[in-house]
Every structure is written in structure tokens, then in C-alpha cells.
MMTF fields as JSON, N, C-alpha, C and O atoms, coordinates in Angstrom:
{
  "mmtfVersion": "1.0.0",
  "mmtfProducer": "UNKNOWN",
  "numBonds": 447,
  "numAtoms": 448,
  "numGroups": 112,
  "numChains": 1,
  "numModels": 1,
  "chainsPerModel": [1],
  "groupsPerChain": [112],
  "chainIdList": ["A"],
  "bondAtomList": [4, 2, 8, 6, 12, 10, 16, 14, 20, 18, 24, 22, 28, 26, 32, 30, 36, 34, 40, 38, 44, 42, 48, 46, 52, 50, 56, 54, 60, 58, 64, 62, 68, 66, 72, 70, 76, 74, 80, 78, 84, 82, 88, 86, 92, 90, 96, 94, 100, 98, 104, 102, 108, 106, 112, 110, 116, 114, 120, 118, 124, 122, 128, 126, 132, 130, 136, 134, 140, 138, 144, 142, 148, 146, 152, 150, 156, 154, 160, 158, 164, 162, 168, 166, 172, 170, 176, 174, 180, 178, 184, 182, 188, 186, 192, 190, 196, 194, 200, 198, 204, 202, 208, 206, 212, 210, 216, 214, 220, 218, 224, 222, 228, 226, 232, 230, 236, 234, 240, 238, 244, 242, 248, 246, 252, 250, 256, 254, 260, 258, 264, 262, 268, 266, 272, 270, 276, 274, 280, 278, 284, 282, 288, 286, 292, 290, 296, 294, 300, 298, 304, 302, 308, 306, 312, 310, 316, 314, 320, 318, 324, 322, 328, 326, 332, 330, 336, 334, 340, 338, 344, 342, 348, 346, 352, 350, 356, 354, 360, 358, 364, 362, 368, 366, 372, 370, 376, 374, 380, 378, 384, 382, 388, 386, 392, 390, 396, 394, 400, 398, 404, 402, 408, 406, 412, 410, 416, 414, 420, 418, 424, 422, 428, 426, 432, 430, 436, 434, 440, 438, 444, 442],
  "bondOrderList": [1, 1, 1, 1, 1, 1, 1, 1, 1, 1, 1, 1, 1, 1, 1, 1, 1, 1, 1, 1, 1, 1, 1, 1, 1, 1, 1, 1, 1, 1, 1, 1, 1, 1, 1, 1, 1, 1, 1, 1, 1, 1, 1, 1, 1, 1, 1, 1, 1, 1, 1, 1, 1, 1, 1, 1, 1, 1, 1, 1, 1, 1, 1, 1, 1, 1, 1, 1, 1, 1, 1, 1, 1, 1, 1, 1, 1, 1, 1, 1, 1, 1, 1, 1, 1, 1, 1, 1, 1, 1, 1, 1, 1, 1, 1, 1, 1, 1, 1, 1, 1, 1, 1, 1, 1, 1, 1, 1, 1, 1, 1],
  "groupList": [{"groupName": "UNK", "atomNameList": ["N", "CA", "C", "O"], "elementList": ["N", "C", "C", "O"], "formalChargeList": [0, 0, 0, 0], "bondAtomList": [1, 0, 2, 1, 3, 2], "bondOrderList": [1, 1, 2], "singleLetterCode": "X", "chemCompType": "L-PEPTIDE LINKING"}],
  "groupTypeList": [0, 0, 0, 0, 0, 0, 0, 0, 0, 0, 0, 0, 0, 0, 0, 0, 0, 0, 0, 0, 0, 0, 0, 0, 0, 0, 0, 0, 0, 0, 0, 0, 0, 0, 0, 0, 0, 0, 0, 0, 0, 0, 0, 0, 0, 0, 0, 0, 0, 0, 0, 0, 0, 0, 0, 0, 0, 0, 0, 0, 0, 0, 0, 0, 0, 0, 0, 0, 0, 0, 0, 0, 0, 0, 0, 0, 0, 0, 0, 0, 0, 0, 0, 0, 0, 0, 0, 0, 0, 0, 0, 0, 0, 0, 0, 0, 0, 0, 0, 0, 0, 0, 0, 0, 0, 0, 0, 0, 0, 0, 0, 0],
  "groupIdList": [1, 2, 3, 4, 5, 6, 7, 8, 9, 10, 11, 12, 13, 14, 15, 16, 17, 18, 19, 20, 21, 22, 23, 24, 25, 26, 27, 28, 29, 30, 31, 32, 33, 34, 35, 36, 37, 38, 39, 40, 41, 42, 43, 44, 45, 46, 47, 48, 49, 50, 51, 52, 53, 54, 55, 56, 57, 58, 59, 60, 61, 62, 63, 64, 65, 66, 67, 68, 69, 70, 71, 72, 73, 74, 75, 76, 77, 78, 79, 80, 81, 82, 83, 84, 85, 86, 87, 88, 89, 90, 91, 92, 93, 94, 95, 96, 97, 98, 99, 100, 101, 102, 103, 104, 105, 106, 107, 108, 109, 110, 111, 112],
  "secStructList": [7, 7, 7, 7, 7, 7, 7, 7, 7, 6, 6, 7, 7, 7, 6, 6, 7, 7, 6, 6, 6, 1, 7, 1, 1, 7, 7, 7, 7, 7, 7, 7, 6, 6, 1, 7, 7, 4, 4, 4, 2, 2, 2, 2, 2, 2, 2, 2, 2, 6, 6, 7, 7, 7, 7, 7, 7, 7, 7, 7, 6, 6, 2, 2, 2, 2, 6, 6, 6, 6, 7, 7, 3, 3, 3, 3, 6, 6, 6, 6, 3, 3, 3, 3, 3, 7, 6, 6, 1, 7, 3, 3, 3, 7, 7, 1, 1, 7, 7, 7, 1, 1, 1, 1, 7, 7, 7, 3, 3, 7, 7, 7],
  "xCoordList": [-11.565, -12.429, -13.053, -12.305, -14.399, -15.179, -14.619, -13.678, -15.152, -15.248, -15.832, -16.618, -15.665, -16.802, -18.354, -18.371, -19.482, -20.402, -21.028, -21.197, -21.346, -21.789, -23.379, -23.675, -24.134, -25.824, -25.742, -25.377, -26.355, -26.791, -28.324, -28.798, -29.199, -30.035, -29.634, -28.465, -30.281, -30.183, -30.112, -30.947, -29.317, -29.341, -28.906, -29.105, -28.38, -28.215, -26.774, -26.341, -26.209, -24.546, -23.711, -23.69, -22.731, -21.74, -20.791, -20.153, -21.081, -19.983, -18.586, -17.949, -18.027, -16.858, -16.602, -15.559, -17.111, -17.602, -16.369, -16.252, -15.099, -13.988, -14.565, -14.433, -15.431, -15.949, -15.219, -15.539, -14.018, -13.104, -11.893, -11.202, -11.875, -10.827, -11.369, -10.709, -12.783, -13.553, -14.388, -14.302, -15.024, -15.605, -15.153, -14.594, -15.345, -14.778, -16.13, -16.004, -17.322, -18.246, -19.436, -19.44, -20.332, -21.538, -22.541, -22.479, -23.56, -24.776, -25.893, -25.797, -26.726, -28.162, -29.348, -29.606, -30.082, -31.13, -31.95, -31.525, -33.731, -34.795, -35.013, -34.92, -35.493, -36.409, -37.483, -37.139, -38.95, -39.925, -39.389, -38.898, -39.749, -39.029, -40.117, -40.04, -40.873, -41.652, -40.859, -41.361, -39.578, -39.359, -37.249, -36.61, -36.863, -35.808, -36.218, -36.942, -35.448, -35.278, -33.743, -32.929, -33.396, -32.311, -31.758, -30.641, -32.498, -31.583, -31.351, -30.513, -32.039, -31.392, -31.363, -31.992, -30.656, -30.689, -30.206, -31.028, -28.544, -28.065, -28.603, -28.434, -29.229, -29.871, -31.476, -31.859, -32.103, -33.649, -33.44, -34.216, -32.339, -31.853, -31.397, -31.732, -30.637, -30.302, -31.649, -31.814, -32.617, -34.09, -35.069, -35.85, -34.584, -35.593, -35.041, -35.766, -33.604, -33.025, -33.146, -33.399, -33.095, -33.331, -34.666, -34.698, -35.93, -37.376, -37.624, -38.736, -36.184, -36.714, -37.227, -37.81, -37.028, -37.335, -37.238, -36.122, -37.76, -38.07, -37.013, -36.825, -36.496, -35.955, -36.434, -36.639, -36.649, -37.328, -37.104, -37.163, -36.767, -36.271, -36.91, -37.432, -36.518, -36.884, -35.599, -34.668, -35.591, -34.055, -35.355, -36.575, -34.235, -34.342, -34.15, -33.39, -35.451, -35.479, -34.35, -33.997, -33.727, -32.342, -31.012, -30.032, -31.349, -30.032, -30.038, -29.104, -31.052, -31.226, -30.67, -30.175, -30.722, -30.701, -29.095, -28.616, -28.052, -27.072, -26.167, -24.945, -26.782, -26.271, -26.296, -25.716, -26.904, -27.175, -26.394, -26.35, -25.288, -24.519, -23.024, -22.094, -22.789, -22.06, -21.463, -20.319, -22.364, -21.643, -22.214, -22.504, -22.2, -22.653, -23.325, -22.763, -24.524, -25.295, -24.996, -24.706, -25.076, -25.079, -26.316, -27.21, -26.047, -27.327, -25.862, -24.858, -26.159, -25.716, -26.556, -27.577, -26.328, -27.728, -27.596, -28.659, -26.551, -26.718, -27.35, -28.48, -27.113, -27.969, -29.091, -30.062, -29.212, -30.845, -30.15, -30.777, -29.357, -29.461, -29.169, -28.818, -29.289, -28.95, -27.526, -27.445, -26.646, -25.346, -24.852, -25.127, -24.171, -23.546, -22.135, -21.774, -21.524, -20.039, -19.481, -19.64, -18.926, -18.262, -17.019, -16.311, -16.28, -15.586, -14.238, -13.19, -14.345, -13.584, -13.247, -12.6, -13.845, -13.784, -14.571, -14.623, -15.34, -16.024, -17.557, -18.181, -17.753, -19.27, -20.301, -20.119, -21.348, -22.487, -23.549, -23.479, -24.556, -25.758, -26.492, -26.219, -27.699, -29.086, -29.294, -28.921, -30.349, -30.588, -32.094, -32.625, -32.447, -33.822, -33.74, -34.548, -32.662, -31.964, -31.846, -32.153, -31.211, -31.3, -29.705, -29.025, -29.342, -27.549, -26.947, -27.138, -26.282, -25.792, -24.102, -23.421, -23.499, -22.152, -21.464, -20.468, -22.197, -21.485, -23.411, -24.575, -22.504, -24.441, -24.747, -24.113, -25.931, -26.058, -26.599, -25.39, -27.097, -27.683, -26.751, -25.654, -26.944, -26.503, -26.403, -27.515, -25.38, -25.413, -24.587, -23.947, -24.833, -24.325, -23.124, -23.375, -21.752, -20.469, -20.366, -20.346, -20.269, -20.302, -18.784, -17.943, -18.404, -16.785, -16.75, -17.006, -16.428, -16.684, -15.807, -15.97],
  "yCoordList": [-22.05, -22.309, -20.998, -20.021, -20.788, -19.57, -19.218, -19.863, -18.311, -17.627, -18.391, -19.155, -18.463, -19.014, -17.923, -16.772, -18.614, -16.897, -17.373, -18.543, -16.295, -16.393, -16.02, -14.825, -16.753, -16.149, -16.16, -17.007, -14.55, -14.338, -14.09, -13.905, -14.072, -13.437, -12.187, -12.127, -11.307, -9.866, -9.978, -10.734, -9.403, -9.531, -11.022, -11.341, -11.791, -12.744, -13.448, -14.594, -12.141, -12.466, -12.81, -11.953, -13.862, -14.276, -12.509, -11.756, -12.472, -11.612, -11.65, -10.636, -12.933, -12.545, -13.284, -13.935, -13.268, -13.31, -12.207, -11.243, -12.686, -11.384, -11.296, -12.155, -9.867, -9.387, -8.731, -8.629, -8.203, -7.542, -8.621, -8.351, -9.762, -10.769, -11.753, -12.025, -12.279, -12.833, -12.194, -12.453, -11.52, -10.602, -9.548, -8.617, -9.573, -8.865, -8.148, -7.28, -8.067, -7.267, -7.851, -8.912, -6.592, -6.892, -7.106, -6.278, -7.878, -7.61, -7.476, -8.306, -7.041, -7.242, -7.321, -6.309, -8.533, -9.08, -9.115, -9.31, -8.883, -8.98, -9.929, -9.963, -11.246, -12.07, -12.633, -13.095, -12.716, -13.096, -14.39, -15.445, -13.761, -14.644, -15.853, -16.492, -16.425, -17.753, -18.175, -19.246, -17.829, -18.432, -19.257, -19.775, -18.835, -19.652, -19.562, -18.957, -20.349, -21.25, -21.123, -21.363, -20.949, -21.354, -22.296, -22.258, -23.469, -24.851, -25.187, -26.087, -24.587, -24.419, -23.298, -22.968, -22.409, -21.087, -21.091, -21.008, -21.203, -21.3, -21.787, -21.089, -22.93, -23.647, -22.622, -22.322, -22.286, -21.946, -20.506, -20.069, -19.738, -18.384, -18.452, -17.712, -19.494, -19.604, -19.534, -18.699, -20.729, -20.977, -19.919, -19.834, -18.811, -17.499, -16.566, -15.906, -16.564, -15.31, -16.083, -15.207, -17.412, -17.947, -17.562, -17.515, -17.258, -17.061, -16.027, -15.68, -15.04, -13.419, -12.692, -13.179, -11.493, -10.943, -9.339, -9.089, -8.449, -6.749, -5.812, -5.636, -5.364, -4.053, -2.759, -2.667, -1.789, -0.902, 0.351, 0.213, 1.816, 2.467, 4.11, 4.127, 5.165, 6.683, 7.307, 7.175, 7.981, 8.861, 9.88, 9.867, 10.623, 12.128, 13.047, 12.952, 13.989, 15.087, 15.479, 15.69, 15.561, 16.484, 15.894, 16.486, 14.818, 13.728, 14.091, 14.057, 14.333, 14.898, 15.58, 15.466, 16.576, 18.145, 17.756, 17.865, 17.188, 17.343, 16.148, 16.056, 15.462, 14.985, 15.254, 14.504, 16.242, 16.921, 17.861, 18.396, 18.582, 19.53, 18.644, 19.36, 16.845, 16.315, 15.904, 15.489, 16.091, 15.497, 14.045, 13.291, 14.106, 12.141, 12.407, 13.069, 11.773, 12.152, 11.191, 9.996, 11.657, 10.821, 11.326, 12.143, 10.537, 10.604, 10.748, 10.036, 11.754, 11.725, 11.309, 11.977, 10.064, 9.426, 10.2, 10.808, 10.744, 11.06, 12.42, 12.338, 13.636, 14.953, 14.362, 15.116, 13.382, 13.037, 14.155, 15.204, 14.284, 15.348, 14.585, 13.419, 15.062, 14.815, 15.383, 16.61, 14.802, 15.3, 15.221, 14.283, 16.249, 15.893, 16.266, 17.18, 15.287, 15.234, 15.639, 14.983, 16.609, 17.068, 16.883, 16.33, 17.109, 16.377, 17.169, 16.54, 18.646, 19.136, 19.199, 20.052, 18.116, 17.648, 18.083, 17.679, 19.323, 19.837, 18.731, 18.108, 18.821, 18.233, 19.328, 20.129, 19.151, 20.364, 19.88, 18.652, 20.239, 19.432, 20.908, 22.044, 19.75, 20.395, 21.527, 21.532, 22.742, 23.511, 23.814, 23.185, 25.24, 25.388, 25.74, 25.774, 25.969, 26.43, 24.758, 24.452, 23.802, 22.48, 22.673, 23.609, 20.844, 20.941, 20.939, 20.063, 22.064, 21.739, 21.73, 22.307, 21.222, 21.16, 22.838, 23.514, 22.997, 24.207, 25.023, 24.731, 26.208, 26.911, 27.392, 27.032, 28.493, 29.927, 29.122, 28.963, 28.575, 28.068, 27.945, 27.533, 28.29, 28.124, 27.454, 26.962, 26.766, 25.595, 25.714, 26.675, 24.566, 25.262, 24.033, 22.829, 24.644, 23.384, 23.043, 23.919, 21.47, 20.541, 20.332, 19.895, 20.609, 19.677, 18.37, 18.052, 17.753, 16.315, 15.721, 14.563],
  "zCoordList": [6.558, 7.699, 8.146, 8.087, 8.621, 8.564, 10.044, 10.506, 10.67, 11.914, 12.596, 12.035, 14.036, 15.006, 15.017, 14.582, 15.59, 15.712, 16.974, 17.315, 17.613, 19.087, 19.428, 19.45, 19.624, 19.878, 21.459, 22.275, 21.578, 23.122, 23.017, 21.896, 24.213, 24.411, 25.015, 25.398, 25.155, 25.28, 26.776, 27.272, 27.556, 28.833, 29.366, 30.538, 28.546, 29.307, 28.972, 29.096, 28.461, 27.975, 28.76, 29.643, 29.037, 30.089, 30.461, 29.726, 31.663, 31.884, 31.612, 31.327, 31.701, 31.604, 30.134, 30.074, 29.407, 27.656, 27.559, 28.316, 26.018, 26.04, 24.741, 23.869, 24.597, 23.464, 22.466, 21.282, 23.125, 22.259, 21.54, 20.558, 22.253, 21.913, 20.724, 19.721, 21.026, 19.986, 18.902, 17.701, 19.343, 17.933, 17.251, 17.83, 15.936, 15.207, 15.21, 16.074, 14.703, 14.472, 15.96, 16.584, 16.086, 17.122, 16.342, 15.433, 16.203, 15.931, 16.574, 17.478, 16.659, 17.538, 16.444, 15.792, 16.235, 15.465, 16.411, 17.55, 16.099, 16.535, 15.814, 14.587, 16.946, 16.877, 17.656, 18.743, 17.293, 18.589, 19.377, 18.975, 20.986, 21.801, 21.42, 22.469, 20.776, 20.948, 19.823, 19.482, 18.816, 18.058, 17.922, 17.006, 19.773, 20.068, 21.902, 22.692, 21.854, 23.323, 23.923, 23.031, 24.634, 25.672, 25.323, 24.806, 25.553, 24.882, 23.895, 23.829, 22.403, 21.082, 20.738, 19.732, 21.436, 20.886, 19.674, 18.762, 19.282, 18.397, 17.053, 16.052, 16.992, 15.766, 15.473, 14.342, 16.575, 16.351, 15.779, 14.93, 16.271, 15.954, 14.155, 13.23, 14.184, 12.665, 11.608, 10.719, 11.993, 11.628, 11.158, 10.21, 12.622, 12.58, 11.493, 10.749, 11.459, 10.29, 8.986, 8.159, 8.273, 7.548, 6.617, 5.387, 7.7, 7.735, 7.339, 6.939, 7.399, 6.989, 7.994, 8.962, 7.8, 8.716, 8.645, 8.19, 8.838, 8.16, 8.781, 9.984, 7.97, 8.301, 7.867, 6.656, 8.542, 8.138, 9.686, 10.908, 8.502, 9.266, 8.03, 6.915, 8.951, 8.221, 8.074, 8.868, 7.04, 6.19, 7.26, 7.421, 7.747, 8.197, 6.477, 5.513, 6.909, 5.621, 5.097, 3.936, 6.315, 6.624, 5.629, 5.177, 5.546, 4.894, 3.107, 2.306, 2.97, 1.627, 1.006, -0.116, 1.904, 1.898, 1.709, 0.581, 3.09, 3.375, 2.228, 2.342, 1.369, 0.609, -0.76, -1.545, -1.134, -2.419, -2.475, -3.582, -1.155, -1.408, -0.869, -0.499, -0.828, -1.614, 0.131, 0.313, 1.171, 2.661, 2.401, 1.472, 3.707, 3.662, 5.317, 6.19, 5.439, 6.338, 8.011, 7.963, 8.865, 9.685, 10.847, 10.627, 12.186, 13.214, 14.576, 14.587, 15.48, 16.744, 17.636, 17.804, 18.454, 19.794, 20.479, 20.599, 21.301, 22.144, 22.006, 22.487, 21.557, 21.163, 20.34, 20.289, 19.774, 18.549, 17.48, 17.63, 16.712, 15.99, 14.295, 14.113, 13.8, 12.31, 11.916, 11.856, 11.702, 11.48, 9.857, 9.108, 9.536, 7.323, 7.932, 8.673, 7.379, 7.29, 5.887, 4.857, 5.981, 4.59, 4.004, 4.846, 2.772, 2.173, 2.808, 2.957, 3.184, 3.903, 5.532, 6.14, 5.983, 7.302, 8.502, 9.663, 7.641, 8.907, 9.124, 8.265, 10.412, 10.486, 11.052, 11.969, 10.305, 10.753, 11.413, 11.351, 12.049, 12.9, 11.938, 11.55, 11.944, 11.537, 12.89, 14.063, 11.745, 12.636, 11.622, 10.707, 12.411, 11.667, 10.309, 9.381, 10.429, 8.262, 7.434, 6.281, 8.69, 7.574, 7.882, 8.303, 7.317, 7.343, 5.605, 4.762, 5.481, 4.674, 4.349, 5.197, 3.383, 3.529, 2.269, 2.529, 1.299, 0.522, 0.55, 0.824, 0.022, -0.384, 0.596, 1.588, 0.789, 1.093, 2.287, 2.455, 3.106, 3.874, 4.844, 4.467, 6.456, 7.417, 7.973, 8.169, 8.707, 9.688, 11.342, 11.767, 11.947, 13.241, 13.304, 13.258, 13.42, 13.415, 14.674, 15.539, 15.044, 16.11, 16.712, 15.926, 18.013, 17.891, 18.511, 19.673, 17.638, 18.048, 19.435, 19.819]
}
């Protein structure tokens, strides 16, 4: 038997909804509001992801750079920064040198 799944509109989630008790994962999908309703949310929401729908996003330069010397790239929101996590645990943030994890290139170390 599958999971239950829960459709909200954005802002219009039950407060006392126990998010940590029922969901295992969050999602947030964009869909145009002319294409569900309130009163079939659930079914018209299914309809709209069925229909397809675009994902589309930009690799920072930086991720390149920081994965060719064998980190694995990430993004910090709150600073906006470009972050490479390396195999030796350190994490570096981009700077005007670029992030890298080994190699002559400088980086500035973050404490998380």
C-alpha cells in the first residue's frame, strides 16, 4: 500500500497540519493558478503534473571548477554563495580565485 500525499496551496496550509509526523519528504511544484481549484485541488493538481511541466535552472561557473578538483558543489541561501565540499571534509566558498578543493588556487574556508 503506497503513502498517503498531501496537496496544499501555498499559504493556505492547515496550521495545525503535523508536518513532521506525516511527511516524509516536502515538495513545492509550480503550477498556473487557472489550472486547480480549491474544490478539486487534489485531482486538478495530479492533471497539471501529468501535463508536464519545465524545470530549468543555471550551474554556477563555480561548480565546475569545484568539481573537476573532485568536491561536489553546493549553494549557501542564506550568504548566496557557491559552496565545494571536499572529500576531506573541509567546505570552501567561492571567492575571486574560484572554489577549489586540491590545486594552487585559493579559497576562503567557511565554518558551518
Amino acid at each position: 500500500m503506497g503513502k498517503p500525499s498531501y496537496v496544499f496551496l501555498e499559504g493556505e496550509e492547515p496550521e495545525e497540519f503535523d508536518w513532521a509526523g506525516k511527511c516524509e519528504d516536502i515538495v513545492v511544484a509550480t503550477v498556473r493558478r487557472t489550472e486547480v481549484t480549491e474544490s478539486d485541488l487534489i485531482n486538478q493538481f495530479a492533471r497539471a503534473m501529468n501535463t508536464g511541466f519545465i524545470l530549468d535552472w543555471d550551474t554556477a561557473k563555480e561548480c565546475g571548477e569545484c568539481e573537476s578538483t573532485g568536491g561536489r558543489c553546493g549553494f549557501n541561501n542564506r550568504t548566496k554563495k557557491s559552496l565545494c565540499f571536499c572529500d576531506d571534509g573541509s567546505i570552501l566558498t567561492n571567492n575571486s580565485s574560484g572554489a577549489y578543493c586540491k590545486g594552487t588556487m585559493w579559497a576562503e574556508p567557511i565554518v558551518p
